[in-house]
C-alpha positions in Angstrom: 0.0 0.0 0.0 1.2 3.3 -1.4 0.8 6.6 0.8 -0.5 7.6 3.8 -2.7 4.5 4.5 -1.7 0.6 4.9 -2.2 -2.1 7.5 -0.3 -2.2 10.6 1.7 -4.7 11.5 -0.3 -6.2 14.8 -1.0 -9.6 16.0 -4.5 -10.5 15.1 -7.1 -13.5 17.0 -9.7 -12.6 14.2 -9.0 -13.3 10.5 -11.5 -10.7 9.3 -10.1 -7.9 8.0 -12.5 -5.8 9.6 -11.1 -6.5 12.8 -7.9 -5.6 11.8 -5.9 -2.4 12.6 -4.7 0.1 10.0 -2.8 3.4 9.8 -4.8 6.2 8.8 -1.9 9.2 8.3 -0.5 10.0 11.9 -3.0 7.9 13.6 -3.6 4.1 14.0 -7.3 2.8 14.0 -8.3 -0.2 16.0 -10.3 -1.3 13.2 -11.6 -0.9 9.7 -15.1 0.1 10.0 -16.0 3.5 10.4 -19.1 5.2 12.1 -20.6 7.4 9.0 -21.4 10.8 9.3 -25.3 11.4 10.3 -27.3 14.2 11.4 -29.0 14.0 14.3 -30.5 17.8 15.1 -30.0 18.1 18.3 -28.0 21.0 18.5 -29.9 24.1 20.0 -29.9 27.5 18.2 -26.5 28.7 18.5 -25.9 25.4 17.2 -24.1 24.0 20.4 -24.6 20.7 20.8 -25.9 19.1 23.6 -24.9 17.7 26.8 -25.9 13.9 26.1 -23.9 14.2 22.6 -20.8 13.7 24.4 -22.7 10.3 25.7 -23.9 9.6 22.7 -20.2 10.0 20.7 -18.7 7.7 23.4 -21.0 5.2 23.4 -19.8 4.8 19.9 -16.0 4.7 20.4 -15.5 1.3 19.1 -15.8 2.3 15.7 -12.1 2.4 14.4 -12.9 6.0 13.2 -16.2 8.0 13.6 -16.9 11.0 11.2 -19.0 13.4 12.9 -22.2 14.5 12.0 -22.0 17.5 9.9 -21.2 20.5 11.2 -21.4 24.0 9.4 -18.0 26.1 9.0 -20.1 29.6 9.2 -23.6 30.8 10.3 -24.3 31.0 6.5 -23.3 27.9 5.9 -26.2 26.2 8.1 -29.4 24.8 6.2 -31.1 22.2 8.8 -32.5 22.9 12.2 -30.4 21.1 15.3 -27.0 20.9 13.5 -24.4 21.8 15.0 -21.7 24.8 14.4 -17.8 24.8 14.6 -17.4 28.3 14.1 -17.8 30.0 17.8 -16.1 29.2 21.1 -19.5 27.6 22.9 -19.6 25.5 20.0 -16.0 24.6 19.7 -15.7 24.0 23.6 -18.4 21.4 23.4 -16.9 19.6 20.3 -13.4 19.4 22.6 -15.8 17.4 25.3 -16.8 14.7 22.7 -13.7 14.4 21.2 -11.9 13.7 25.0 -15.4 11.2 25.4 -14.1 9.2 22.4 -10.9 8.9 23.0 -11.7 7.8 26.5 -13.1 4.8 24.6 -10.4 4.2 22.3 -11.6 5.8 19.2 -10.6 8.3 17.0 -12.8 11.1 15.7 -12.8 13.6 12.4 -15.4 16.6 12.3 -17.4 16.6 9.3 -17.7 20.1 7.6 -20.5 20.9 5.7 -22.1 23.6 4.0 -25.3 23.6 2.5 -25.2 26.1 -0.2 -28.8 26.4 -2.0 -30.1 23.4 0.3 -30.4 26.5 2.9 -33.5 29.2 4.1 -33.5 32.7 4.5 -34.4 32.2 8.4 -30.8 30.4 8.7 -29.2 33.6 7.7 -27.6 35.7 9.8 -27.7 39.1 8.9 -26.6 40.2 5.8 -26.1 36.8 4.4 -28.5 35.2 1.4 -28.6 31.8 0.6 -26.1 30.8 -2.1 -24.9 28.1 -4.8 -22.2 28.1 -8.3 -25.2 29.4 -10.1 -28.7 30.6 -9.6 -30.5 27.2 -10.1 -32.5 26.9 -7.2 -33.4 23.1 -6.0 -37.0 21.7 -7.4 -38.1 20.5 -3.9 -38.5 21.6 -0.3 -36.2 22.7 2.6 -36.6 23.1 5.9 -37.0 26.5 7.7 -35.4 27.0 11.1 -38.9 26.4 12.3 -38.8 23.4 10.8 -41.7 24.2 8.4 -41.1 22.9 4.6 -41.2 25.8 1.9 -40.0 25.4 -1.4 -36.7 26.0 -1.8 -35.4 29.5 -2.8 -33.4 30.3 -5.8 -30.1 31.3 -4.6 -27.6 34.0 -5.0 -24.7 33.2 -7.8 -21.4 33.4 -5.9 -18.7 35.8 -6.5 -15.2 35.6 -6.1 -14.8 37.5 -2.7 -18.0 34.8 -1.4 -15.8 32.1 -2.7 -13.0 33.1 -1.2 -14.6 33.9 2.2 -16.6 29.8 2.4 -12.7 28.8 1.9 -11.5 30.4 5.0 -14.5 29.5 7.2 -13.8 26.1 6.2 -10.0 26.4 6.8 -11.0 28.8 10.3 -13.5 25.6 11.5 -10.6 23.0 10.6 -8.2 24.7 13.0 -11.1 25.3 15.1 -11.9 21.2 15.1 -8.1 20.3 15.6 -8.0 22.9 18.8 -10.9 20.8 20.1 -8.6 17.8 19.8 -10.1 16.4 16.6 -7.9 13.7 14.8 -8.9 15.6 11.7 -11.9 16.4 9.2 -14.0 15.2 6.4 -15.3 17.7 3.6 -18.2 17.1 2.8 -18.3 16.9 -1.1 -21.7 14.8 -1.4 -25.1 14.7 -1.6 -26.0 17.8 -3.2 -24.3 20.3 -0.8 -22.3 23.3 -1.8 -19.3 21.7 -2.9 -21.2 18.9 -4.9 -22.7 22.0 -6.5 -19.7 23.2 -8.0 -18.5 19.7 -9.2 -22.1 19.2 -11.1 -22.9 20.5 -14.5 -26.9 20.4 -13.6 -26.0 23.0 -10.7 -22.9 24.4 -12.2 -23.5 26.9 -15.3 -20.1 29.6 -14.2 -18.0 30.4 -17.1 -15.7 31.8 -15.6 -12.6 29.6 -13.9 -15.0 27.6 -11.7 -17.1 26.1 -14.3 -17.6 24.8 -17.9 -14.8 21.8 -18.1 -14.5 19.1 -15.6 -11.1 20.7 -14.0 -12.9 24.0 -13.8 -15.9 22.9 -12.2 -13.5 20.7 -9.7 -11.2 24.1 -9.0 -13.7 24.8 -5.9 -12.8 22.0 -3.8 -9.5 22.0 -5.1 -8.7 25.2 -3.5 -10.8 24.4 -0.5 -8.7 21.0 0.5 -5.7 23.1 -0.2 -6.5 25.8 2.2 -7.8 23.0 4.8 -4.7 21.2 4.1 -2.0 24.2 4.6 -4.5 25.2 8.1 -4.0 21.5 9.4 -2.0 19.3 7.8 -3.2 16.9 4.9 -3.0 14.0 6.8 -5.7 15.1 9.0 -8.3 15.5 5.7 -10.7 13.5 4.5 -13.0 14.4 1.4 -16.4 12.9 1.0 -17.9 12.1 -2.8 -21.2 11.0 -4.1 -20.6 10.4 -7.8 -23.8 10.1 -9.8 -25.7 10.9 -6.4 -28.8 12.2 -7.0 -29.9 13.2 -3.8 -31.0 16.9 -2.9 -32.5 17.4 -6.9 -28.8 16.8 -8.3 -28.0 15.3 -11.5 -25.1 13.8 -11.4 -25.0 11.5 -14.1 -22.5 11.5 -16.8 -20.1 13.2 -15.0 -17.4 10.6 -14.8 -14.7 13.1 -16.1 -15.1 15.4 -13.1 -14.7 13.3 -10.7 -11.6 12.2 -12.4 -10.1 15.2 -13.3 -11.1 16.0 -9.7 -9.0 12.8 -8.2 -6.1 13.5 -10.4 -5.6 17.1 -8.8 -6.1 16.3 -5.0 -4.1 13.0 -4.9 -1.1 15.5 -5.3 -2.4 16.6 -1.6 -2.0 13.3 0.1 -5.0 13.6 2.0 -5.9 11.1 4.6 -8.8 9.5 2.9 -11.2 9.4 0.2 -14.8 8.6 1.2 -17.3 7.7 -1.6 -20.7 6.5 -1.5 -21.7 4.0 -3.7 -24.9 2.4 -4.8 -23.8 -0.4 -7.4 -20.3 -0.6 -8.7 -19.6 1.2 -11.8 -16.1 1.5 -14.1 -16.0 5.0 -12.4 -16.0 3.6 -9.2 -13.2 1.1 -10.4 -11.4 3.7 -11.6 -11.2 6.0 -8.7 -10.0 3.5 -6.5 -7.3 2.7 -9.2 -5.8 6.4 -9.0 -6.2 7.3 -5.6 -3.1 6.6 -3.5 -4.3 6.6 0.1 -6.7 5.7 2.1 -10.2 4.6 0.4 -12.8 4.3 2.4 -16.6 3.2 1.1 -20.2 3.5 2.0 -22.7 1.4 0.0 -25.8 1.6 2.9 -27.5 4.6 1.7 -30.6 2.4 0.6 -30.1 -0.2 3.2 -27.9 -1.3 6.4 -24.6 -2.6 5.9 -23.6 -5.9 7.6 -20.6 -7.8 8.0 -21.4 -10.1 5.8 -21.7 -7.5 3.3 -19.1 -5.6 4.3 -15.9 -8.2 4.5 -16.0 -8.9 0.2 -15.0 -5.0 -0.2 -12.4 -5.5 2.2 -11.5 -8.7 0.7 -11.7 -8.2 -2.6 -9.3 -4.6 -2.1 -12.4 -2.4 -3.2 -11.7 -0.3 -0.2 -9.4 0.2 2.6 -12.0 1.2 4.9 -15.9 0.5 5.6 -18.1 3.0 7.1 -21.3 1.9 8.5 -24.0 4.5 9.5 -28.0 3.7 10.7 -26.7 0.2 12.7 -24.7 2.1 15.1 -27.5 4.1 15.8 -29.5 1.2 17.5 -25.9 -0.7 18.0 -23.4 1.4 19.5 -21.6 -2.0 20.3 -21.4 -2.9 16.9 -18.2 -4.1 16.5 -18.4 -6.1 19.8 -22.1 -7.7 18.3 -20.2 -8.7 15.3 -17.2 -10.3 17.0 -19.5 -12.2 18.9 -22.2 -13.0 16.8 -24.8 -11.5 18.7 -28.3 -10.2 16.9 -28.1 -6.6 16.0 -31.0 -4.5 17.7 -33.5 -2.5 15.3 -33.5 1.3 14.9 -36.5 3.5 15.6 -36.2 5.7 12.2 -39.0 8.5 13.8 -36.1 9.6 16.5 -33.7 10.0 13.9 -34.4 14.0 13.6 -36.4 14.9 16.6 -34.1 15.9 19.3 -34.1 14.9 23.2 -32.4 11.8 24.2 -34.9 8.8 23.2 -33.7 7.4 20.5 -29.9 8.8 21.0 -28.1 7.6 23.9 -30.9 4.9 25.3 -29.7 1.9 22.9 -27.9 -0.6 25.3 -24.9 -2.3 24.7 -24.9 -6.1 25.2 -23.5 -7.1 28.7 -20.5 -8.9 29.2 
């Protein structure tokens, strides 16, 4: 294994290779299955998460990595009600508390950084600030308010170069910011129809200026984003998430192979920690990424469905991914791994907590006694 990323050297009771340790840039993971970033909304206001998140996050801490849920670099760069902010001291200073909770278990941790560009409302704005995208296409379907009332989704407000330039140092401010907390690093998130995908797609993407048009164009935006994250933190403590072909959040993704190529070709210069791609069905594109990328690659393939062992170990196996990430069974399992060692029946989830807030359906899943 080339770069940053390879199995360590470790004596080893369980042949899976889920179970086995691996090096993941300056720090070593217990395992290879990772906790996937999901939002939970249960931040308040000034998007400070709450007391029973630093439960909740340890509970967890067997995962050989957990990726946060997502938290927004800026006020502007909010777009749900309950998600947390790392741009603020409060905010920060609670982050630092799950971080210490998870590494009291074991685990390591990366902050997930997320801006929503035109999946947003006016009533997340703070003053001053509009909702904003690559290009005025606004999303055919609804958001949220902060009220959490659903209103079709407003057309938003075309980008210049002084906006770009400001998302890239809120994203390289909340990095250092996440690191401070004691953070083992942070993902981008690049998927899933949030500001960043925006740029990469031609359906939400119409610039002509140096941000869009070809595929290296329209990649430049998170070129220049893991850059600045990169020189703020170190690239071995950056992760980038992808969703290639991902229609989620009114994108059109398809037939956009050469973007994501042209975008893997110019950030595998940067050595990050990991790439993270979701992945319905395997494609040539998908083959083809993991071909050129020289670190870590890590996988998700449960967006339709839970991901078990037994569907997990043949990526592993077969060298489709270096890493596994898992997210709706460690809701309901935050033993997981230990379940799976042991062979013991995983518990359901309860899929009308997932967004609600309070702490049924968030820290009151039991771990299996010993």
């Amino acid at each position: 294994m080339n770069g940053t990323g390879g199995i360590v050297n470790a004596q080893s009771t369980e042949s899976s290779l889920l179970f086995q340790p691996w090096q993941l840039g300056r720090i070593e993971l217990a395992n290879r299955v990772v906790m996937a970033p999901m939002t939970r909304n249960r931040a308040d206001r000034a998007g400070v998460l709450p007391d029973s998140a630093v439960t909740y996050y340890g509970q967890r801490a067997g995962a050989g990595l957990i990726v946060s849920e997502a938290a927004q670099p800026s006020a502007a760069g909010q777009g749900y009600p309950g998600t947390p902010g790392i741009h603020d001291d409060r905010q920060e200073a609670q982050w630092a508390r799950v971080a210490d909770a998870v590494h009291a278990g074991g685990g390591k941790i990366f902050c997930q950084l997320m801006h929503t560009g035109r999946m947003s409302h006016e009533s997340f704005m703070p003053p001053g600030a509009k909702v904003v995208a690559p290009s005025p296409i606004r999303a055919e379907i609804e958001v949220e308010t902060i009220d959490r009332v659903m209103v079709p989704a407003p057309v938003p407000t075309e980008l210049d170069q002084d906006g770009i330039d400001g998302i890239i140092r809120d994203f390289a401010d909340a990095s250092e910011r996440a690191v401070r907390a004691g953070m083992d690093g942070v993902e981008i998130h690049g998927a899933n129809g949030y500001l960043p995908h925006q740029f990469l797609s031609p359906g939400t993407n119409h610039r002509t200026d140096s941000y869009g048009g070809s595929p290296e164009a329209r990649s430049r935006f998170v070129v220049e984003l893991l850059r600045a994250v990169c020189d703020r933190i170190g690239h071995d403590r950056v992760g980038l998430r992808i969703s290639p072909g991902g229609q989620f959040n009114d994108m059109a993704d398809k037939g956009n192979d050469e973007t994501y190529l042209s975008l893997i070709d110019q950030i595998d210069e940067l050595r990050i920690a990991y790439l993270h791609t979701l992945r319905r069905r395997s494609t040539p594109l998908h083959e083809q990424l993991r071909a050129r990328w020289s670190t870590t690659y890590m996988l998700n393939t449960g967006f339709h469905g839970p991901s078990e062992r037994g569907d997990l170990e043949p990526l592993l196996e077969a060298g489709q991914a270096d890493l596994v990430s898992v997210g709706r069974l460690f809701i309901s399992n935050p033993d997981l791994l230990d379940r799976w060692r042991r062979g013991i029946e995983r518990v359901g989830w309860d899929e009308s907590t997932f967004y609600t807030g309070g702490d049924r359906g968030y820290i009151d899943y039991p771990a299996v006694q010993h």
